[in-house]
C-alpha positions in Angstrom: 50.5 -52.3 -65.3 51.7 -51.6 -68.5 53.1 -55.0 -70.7 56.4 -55.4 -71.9 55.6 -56.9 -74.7 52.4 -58.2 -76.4 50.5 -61.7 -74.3 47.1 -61.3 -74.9 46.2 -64.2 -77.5 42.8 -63.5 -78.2 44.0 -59.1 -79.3 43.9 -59.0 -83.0 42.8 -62.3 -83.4 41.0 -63.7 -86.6 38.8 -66.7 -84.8 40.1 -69.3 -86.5 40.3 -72.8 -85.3 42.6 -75.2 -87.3 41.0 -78.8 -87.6 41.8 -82.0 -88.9 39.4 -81.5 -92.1 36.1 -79.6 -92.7 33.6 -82.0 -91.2 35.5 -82.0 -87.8 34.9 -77.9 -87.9 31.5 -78.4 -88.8 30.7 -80.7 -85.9 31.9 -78.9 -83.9 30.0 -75.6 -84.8 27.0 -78.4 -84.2 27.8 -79.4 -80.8 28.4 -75.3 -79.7 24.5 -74.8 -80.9 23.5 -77.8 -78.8 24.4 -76.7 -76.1 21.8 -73.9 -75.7 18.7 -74.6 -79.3 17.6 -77.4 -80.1 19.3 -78.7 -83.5 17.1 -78.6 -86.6 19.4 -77.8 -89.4 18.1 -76.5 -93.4 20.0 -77.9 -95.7 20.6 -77.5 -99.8 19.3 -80.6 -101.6 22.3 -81.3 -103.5 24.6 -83.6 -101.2 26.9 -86.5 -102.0 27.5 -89.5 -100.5 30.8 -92.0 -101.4 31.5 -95.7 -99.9 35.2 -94.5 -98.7 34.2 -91.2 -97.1 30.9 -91.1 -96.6 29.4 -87.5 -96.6 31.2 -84.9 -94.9 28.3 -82.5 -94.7 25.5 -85.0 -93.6 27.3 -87.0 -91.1 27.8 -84.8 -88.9 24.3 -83.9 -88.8 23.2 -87.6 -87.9 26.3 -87.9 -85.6 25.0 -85.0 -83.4 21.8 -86.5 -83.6 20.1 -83.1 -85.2 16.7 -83.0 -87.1 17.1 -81.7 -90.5 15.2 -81.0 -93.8 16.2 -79.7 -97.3 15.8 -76.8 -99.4 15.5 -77.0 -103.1 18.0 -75.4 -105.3 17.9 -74.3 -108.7 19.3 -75.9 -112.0 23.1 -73.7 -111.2 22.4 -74.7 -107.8 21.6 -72.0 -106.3 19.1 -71.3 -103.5 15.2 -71.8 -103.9 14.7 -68.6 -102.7 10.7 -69.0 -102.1 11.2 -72.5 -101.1 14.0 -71.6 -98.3 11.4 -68.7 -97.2 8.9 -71.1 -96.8 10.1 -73.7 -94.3 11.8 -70.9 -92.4 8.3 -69.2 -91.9 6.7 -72.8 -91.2 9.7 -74.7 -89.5 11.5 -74.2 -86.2 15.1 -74.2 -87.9 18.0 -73.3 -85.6 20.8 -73.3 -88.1 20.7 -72.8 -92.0 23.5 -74.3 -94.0 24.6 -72.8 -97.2 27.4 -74.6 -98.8 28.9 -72.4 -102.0 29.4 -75.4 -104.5 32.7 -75.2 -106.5 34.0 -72.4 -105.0 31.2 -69.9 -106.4 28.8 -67.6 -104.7 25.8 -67.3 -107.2 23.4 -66.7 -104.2 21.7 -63.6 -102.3 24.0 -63.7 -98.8 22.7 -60.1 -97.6 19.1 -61.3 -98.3 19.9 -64.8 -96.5 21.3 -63.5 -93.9 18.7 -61.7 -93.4 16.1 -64.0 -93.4 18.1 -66.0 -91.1 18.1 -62.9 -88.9 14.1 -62.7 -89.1 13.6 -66.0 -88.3 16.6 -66.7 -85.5 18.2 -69.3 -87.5 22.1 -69.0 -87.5 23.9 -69.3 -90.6 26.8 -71.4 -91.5 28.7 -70.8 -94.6 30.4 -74.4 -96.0 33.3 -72.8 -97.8 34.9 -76.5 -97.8 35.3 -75.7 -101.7 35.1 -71.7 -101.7 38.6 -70.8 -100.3 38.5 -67.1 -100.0 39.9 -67.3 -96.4 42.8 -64.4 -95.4 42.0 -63.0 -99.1 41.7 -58.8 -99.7 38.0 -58.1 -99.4 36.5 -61.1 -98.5 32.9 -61.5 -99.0 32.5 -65.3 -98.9 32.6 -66.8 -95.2 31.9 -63.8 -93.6 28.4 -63.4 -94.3 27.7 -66.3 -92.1 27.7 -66.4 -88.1 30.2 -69.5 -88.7 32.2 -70.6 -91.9 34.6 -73.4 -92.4 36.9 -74.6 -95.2 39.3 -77.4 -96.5 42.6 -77.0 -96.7 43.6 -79.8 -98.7 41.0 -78.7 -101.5 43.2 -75.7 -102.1 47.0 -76.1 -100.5 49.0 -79.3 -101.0 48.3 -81.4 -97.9 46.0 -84.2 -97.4 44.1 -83.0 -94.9 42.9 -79.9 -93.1 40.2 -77.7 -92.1 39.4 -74.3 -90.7 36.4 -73.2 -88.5 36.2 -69.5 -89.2 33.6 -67.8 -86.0 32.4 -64.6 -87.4 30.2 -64.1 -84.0 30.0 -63.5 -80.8 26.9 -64.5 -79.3 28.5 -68.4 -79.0 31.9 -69.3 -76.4 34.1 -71.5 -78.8 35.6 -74.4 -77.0 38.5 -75.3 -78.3 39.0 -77.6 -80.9 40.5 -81.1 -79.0 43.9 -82.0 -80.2 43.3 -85.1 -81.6 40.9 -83.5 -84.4 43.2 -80.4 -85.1 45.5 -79.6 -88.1 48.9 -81.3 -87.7 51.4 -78.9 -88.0 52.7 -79.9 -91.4 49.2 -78.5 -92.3 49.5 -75.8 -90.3 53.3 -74.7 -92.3 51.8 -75.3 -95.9 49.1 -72.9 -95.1 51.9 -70.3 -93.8 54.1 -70.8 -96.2 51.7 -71.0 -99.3 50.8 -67.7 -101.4 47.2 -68.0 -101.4 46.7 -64.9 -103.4 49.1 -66.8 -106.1 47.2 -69.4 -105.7 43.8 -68.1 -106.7 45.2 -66.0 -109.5 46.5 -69.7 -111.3 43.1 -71.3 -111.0 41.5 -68.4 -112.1 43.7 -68.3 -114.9 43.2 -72.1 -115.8 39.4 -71.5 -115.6 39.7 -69.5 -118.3 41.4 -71.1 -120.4 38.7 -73.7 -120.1 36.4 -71.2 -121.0 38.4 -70.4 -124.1 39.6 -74.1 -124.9 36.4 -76.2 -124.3 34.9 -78.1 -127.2 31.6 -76.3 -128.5 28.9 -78.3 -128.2 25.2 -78.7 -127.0 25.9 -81.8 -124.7 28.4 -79.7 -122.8 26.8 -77.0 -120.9 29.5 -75.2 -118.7 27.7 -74.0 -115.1 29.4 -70.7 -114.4 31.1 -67.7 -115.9 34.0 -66.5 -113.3 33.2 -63.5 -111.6 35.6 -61.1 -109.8 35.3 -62.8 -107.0 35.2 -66.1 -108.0 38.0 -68.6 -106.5 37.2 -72.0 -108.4 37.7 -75.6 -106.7 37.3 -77.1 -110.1 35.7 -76.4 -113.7 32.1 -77.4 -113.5 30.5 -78.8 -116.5 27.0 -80.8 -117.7 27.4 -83.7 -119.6 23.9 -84.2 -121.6 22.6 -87.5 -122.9 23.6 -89.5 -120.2 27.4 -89.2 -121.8 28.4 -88.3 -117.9 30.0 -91.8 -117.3 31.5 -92.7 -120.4 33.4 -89.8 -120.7 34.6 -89.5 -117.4 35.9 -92.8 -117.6 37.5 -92.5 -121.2 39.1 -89.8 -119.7 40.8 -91.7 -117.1 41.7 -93.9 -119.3 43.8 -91.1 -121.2 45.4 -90.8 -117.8 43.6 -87.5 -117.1 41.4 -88.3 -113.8 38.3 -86.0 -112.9 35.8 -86.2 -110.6 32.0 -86.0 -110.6 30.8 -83.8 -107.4 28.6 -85.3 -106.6 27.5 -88.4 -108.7 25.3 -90.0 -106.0 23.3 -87.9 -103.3 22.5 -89.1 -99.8 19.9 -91.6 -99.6 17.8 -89.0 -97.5 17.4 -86.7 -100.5 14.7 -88.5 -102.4 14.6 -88.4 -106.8 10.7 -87.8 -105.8 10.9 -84.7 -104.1 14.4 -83.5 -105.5 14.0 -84.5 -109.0 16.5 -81.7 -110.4 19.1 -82.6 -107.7 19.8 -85.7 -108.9 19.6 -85.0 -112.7 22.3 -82.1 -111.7 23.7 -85.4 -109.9 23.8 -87.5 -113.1 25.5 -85.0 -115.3 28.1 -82.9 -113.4 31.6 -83.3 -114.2 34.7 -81.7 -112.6 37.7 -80.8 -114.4 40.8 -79.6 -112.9 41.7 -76.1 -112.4 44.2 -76.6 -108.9 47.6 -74.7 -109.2 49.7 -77.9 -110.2 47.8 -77.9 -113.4 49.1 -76.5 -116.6 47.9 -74.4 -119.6 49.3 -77.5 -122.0 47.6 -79.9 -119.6 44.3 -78.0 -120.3 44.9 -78.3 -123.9 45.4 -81.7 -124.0 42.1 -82.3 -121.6 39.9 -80.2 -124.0 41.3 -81.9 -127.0 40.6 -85.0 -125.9 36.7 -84.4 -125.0 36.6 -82.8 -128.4 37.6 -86.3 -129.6 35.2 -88.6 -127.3 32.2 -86.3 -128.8 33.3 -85.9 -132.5 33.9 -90.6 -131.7 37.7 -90.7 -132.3 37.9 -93.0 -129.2 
């Protein structure tokens, strides 16, 4: 019988699942593999750890009791390809993570995926800081056979996640209600121009591009790309300056943060050596759509003054 109008939920539907935050969406992807592979999960070598929020990418993992083991990454932190290559060829791994740090893509996804396809791993984008999501032409998020994002790294809410399913060989349970979105979450992402959105922190990453002080103990990690969406401005501080200037910084009433300054305890200085040097001098300075072209100015002028000691 023909419909009068239009009931069928699941017609035209994106597969996205609204969650409290980004962990909550990862779990869950977590306990959906569970239930038919055992979990071994690859993971990048470059995750932090704070005393308020723990890790929102590791604890899950230890939460759903899953094995796991790490991949190295390179000084931009981008994938080890060989290493990667190597423990898929030598490891049972049921799910790869990939997590796009600072909203930028600077890896191979067709050639990961790929691997991932040679190997039967399934790949899971972490888009918590890449939020490409409902943008013309995505790439990002739907390379992966599951992606998921936070909302409150973008929009202006506190909390928020999204579980993107960009397969079909899993049934998705649904999400219970007590770890969705609320729905003022839910209306700031409706209401928000996202496309607006991206276009003012791609505009205030270039003016940090154009702005930021000259010098050798500054080296800046990425050039924007057309399809670049940055959750920050990502910067090196050399000479173990790291601390001290984010901290004079504060105290000029212009906060940062350092993503991340201290790894998990399970990703050894031994075996990760450049992980936690990358740890030691990252920086994050901000490029979200509250902040200004003057507020920039002033940001960059005063690093210029903690390095040239008028502090």
């Amino acid at each position: 019988m023909i419909s009068k109008s239009a009931i069928d939920k699941f017609n035209c539907n994106l597969k996205l699942h609204f969650t409290c935050n980004a962990r909550t969406a990862w779990s869950h992807i977590l306990r959906i593999v569970s239930t038919s592979r055992k979990l071994k999960v690859l993971m990048p070598s470059y995750i932090g750890y704070t005393e308020r929020e723990g890790s929102g990418v590791f604890d899950p993992v230890e939460e759903n009791s899953a094995r796991y083991i790490f991949y190295r990454v390179t000084n931009n932190l981008e994938i080890d390809i060989d290493h990667f290559e190597k423990i898929l060829q030598s490891d049972e791994i049921s799910i790869v993570l990939v997590i796009h740090y600072f909203g930028f893509c600077r890896n191979d996804m067709e050639l990961i995926k790929n691997y991932c396809r040679k190997y039967n791993a399934i790949l899971v984008e972490d888009c918590a800081h890449a939020f490409n999501l409902g943008l013309n032409k995505q790439r990002i998020g739907n390379y992966g056979d599951f992606s998921f994002y936070s909302l409150h790294k973008y929009l202006a809410t506190t909390s928020g996640g999204v579980l993107k399913v960009n397969s079909d060989i899993f049934n998705i349970s649904e999400v219970d209600s007590s770890k969705r979105a609320s729905e003022d979450v839910l209306e700031q992402y409706v209401v928000t121009d996202l496309e607006k959105v991206a276009n003012v922190r791609r505009e205030n990453y270039r003016s940090y591009e154009l702005l930021l002080p000259k010098s050798k103990e500054i080296e800046i990690m990425y050039t924007l790309g057309n399809d670049d969406i940055p959750q920050s401005f990502p910067v090196k501080i050399k000479n173990k300056k790291r601390e001290k200037l984010y901290f004079y910084l504060m105290k000029q009433g212009m906060p940062t943060t350092a993503l991340y300054y201290r790894l998990i305890s399970q990703i050894g200085i031994e075996s990760f050596p450049l992980s936690h040097n990358i740890s030691e001098e990252i920086l994050n300075l901000p490029v979200h759509q509250d902040t200004t072209i003057n507020d920039i100015k002033l940001i960059c002028r005063e690093i210029e003054n903690f390095f040239n000691g008028v502090n």
